[in-house]
N, C-alpha and C positions, 0 to 999 in steps of 0.2 A: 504494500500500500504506500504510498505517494504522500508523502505532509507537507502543504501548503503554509504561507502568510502572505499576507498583501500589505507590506508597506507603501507609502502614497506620497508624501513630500520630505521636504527640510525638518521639519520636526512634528508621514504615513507611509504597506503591501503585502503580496502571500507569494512565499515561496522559502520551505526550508526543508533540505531534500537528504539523506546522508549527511547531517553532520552541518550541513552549508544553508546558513541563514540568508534569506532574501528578501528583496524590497519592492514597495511600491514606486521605485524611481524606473528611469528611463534606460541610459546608453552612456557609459561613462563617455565617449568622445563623440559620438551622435547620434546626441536626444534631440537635439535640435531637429535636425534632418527629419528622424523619425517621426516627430511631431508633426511637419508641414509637407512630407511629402504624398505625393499626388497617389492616387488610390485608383481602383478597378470597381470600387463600390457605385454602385447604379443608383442607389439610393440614398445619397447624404442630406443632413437637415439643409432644407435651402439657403441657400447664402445671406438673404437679408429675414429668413423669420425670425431674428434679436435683434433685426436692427431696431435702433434706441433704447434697448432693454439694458439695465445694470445692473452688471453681476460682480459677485464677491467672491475670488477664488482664494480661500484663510488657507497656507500652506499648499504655493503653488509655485516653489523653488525646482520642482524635479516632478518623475514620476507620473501618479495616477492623476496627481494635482497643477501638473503641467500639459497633460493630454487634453485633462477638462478644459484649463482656461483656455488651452487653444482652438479646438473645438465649438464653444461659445463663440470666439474671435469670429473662426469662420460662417458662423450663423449670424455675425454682423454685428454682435455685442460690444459694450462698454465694460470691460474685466478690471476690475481690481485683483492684482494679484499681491499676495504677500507671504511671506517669509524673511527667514535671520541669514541666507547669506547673501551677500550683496561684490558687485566688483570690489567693492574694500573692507569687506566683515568674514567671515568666515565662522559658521554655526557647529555649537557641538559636534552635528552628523559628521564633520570632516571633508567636505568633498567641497572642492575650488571649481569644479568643472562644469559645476550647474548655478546659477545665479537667479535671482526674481527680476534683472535685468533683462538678463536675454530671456526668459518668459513671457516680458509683457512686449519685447520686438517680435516673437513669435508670434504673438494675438494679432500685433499688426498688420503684421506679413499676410498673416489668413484673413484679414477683410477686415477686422474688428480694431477698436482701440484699446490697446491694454496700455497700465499703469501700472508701475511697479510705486509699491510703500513699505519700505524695512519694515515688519511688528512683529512684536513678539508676542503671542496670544496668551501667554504668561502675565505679563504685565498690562494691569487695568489698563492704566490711562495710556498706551499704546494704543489697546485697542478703540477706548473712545477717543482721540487724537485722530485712527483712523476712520469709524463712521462719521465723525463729524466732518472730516474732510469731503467725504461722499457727497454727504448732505449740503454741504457750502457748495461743492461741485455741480451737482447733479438733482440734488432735492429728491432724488428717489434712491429705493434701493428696488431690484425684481425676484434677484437670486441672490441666496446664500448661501455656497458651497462649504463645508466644515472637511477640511481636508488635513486636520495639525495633527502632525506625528513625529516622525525622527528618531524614536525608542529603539528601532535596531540593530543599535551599537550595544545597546544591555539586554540582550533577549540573551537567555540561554536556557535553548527546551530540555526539560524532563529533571529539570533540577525539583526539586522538594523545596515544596516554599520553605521550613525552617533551615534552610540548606542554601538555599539564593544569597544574592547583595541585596539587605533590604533596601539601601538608599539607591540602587537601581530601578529594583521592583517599584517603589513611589516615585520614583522619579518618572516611570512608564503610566503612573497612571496622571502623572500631571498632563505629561506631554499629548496623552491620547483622551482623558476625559476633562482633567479643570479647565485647559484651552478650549473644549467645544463649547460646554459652557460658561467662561466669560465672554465665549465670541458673540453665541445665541442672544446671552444677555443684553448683551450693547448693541446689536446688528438689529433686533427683530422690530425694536420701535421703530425704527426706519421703514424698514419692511412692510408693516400692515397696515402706514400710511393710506398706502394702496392696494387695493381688493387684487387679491389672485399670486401673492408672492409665493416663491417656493424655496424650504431648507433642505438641500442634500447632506446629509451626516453620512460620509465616507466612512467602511471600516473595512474589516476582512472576516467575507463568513455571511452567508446568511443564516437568518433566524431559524430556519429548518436545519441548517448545518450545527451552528453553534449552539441550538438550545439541547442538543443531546449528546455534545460531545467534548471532551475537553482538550482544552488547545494546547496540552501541555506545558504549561506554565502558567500562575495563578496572576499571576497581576498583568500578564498579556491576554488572557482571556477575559478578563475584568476589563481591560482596556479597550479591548475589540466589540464586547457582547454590551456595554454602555452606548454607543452611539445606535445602537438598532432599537435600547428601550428609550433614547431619546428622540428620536423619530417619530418613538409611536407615540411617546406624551405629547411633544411640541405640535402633532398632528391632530392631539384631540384640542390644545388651546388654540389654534390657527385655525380651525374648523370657523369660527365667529366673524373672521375675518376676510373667512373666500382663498384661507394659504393651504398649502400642503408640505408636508414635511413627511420625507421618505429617507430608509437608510437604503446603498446601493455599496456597492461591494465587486473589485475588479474579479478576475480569474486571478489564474496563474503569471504573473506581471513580467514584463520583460522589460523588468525597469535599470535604468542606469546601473545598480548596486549588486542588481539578479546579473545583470550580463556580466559583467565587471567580475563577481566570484565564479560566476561559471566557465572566464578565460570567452566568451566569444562578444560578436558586437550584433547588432539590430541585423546587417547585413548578412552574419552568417551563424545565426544562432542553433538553426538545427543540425550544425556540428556537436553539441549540446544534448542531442537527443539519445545518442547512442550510449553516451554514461548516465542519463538521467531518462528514459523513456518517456516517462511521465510530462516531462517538460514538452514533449508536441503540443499539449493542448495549450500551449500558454499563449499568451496573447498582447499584443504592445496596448500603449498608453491611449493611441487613438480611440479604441475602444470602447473603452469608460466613459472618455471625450465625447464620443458621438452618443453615447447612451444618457447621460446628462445634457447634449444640447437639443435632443428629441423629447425626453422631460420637458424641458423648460419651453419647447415650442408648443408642446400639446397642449391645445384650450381645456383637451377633456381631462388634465393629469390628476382632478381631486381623486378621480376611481383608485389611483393608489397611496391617496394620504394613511402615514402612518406604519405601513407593509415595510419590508423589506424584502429588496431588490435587490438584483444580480446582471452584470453587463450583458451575459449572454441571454439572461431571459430577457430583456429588452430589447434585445436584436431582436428576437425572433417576435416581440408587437411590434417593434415599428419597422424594420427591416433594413438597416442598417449591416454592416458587415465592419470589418477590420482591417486595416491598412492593408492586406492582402487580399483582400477578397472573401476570406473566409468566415466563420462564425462559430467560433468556440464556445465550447459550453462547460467550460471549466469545473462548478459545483455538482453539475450532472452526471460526470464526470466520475469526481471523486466519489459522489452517492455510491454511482455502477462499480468503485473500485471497491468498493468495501465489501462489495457481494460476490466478486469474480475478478474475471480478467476483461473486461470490455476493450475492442476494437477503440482506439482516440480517432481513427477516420469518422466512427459514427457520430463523436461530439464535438465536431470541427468544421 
């Protein structure tokens, strides 16, 4: 059997396979690329259904949360993207090679205006410094993507919590649960100004996955399986307001941090597959991207306030595909792995 984590930005993905821990990042030398390049997909969200819509990508340095803000871009949005590494800061995570700089030129590039704003969703008044800037900006918010993670450098599976770093294990639940909600906190007044907004709370796992299973380790399961019961609360108080609040959750990530440990890059990843079989199903950042900008365009998206979601089942409603053409179905996947041996062509 195959074990999965989706880390997603600067400080969030699924993949930890033999020993080797993975991320929701992108391509340690190009993510960029990865992000904007052109596709075989027939069906992408149209190019201007955001136009003037403004979005909030919280941890969108790399990853699941660099695919999204670009993605948005290309559906003609206004992206706020943030994260702690910048051309002259460098975050915990360690990594120079992905910046919120070059994130919000990639939104660009794909149609959209991104903005890059250093925060640290740590710190309060960061983060009100940034919605208020929105709101000085723009007087609206439409989306709010909750993408803050970066815990990857402390994950270590199958440890025994009395056995762990405790001041890693808390440190993982800062990075993955108090920044969702300080972001929630300060973002949503914005938000319900106007009828119909919507929070994505990014994690790893859906609730069919994670409510029966454990993710091997105690304070990264806490950290993952909080963003899906916040979803579902934020979805019953947004009910009032015309919002929806869904959690969504990549596959198997071929993010910067996954490629990077597993020695290949974007371009030739399924050299990868032959030590790691499992890894066919996995999926780049576009993905996710397209699965959050198909969300946010749908007038009908209340039908899933509250649910937790998965990249590949939202491929298969709106019909979207992955920077290849394909459509992985990553969680379906792993279900079929626990019971046999499944064919990855059949969930691909």
């Amino acid at each position: 059997m195959v074990r999965m984590t989706t880390e997603t930005n600067d400080t969030n993905g699924m993949n930890e396979t033999n020993g080797t821990n993975g991320t929701n990042d992108t391509n340690d030398t190009n993510g960029a690329d990865q992000a904007t390049r052109s596709t075989p997909n027939p069906t992408p969200t149209p190019a201007d259904s955001l136009r003037g819509r403004v979005c909030l990508v919280a941890g969108a340095t790399r990853g699941a949360g660099r695919g999204i803000a670009v993605q948005l871009g290309a559906a003609g949005a206004t992206v706020y993207v943030t994260g702690r590494t910048t051309r002259e800061k460098l975050s915990e995570v360690g990594r120079a090679t992905e910046t919120i700089e070059e994130t919000a030129e990639l939104v660009t590039a794909a149609g959209g205006e991104g903005i890059a704003v250093p925060t640290d969703h740590l710190e309060v008044d960061q983060v009100k410094a940034l919605i208020d800037r929105i709101d000085r900006e723009r007087g609206r918010l439409d989306v709010l993507v909750n993408d803050v993670w970066g815990g990857e450098h402390l994950l270590v599976f199958g440890d025994k919590t009395w056995e762990s770093d405790l001041a890693g294990g808390l440190r993982m639940l800062e990075l993955g649960v108090r920044t969702h909600a300080i972001t929630s906190h300060t973002a949503i007044p914005l938000l319900i100004r106007n009828r119909g907004g919507l929070v994505v709370e990014v994690t790893d796992g859906t609730a069919e996955y994670n409510g029966t299973r454990y993710r091997e380790n105690l304070f990264y399961d806490l950290a993952k399986n909080a963003p899906i019961r916040m979803a579902f609360g934020l979805g019953k108080e947004l009910e009032a307001y015309g919002g929806t609040a869904v959690s969504v959750t990549p596959g198997w990530l071929r993010s910067e941090q996954m490629l990077t440990a597993f020695g290949v890059t974007e371009e030739n990843w399924r050299d990868a597959v032959e030590k790691i079989p499992g890894f066919a199903i996995a999926e780049s950042p576009v993905y996710v991207g397209r699965a959050i900008a198909a969300l946010a365009a749908d007038p009908e998206r209340h039908r899933w306030n509250g649910r937790s979601l998965s990249s590949g089942q939202l491929a298969g409603e709106y019909g979207f595909t992955d920077a290849d053409g394909s459509r992985p179905d990553a969680w379906g996947f792993m279900l079929a792995d626990e019971k046999g041996s499944p064919d990855v062509n059949d969930y691909r």
